[in-house]
N, C-alpha and C positions, 0 to 999 in steps of 0.2 A: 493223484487227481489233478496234476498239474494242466493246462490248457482245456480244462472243463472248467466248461460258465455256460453264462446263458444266451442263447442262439439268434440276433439279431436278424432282421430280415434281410438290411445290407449286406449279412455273412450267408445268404444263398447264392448259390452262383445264377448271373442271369438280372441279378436285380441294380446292379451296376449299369447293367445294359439300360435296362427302365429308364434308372433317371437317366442316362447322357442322352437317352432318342427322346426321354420326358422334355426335357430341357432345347433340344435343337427344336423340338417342336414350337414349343414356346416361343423360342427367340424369332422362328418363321415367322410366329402368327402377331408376332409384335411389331415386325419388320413391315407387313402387309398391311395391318392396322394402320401404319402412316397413311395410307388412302382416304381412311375414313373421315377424317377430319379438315378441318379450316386450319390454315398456318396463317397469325399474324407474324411473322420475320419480320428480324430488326436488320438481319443484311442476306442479300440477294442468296449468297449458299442455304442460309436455312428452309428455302424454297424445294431444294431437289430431295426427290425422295429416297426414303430412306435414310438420310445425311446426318440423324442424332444414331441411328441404328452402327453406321460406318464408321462416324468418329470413333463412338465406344471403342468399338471392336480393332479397330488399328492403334490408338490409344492406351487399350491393356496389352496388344502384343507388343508396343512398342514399349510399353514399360516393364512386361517380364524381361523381356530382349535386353535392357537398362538394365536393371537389375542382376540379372546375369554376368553381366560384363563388372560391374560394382561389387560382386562378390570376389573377383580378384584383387582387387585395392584392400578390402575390409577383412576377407577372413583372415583368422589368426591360428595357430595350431593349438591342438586340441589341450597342451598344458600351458597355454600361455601365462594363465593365473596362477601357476604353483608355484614353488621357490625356484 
């Protein structure tokens, strides 16, 4: 009875799909939302739209991209702790 358990909905195929287009939706509509409002800005960049949307996002790739590259200095092999 080994690999029976109980059947989550992430373990349908298809529902993967859901959240990543769930998700890209989102992020559109959050992206688009910067219209809606008054910007007080403390300096002239935080005027152009989108521009909290854009950091983010070049900001996490640049820091997976970072961290990528950091995993060759750090990792260690797989018995490093044993005698």
């Amino acid at each position: 009875m080994k690999g029976e358990g109980k059947k989550y909905w992430l373990d349908k195929p298809g529902s993967v799909d859901k959240v990543y287009w769930a998700l890209c939706t989102l992020c559109a509509a959050l992206f688009l939302a910067d219209a809606l409002y008054e910007k007080h800005p403390h300096y002239a960049v935080e005027e152009w739209f989108g521009f909290y949307a854009l950091f983010g996002f070049v900001f996490s790739v640049g820091l997976v991209l970072a961290a990528r590259e950091l995993r060759r200095f750090l990792m260690r092999k797989e018995d490093y702790y044993d005698d």
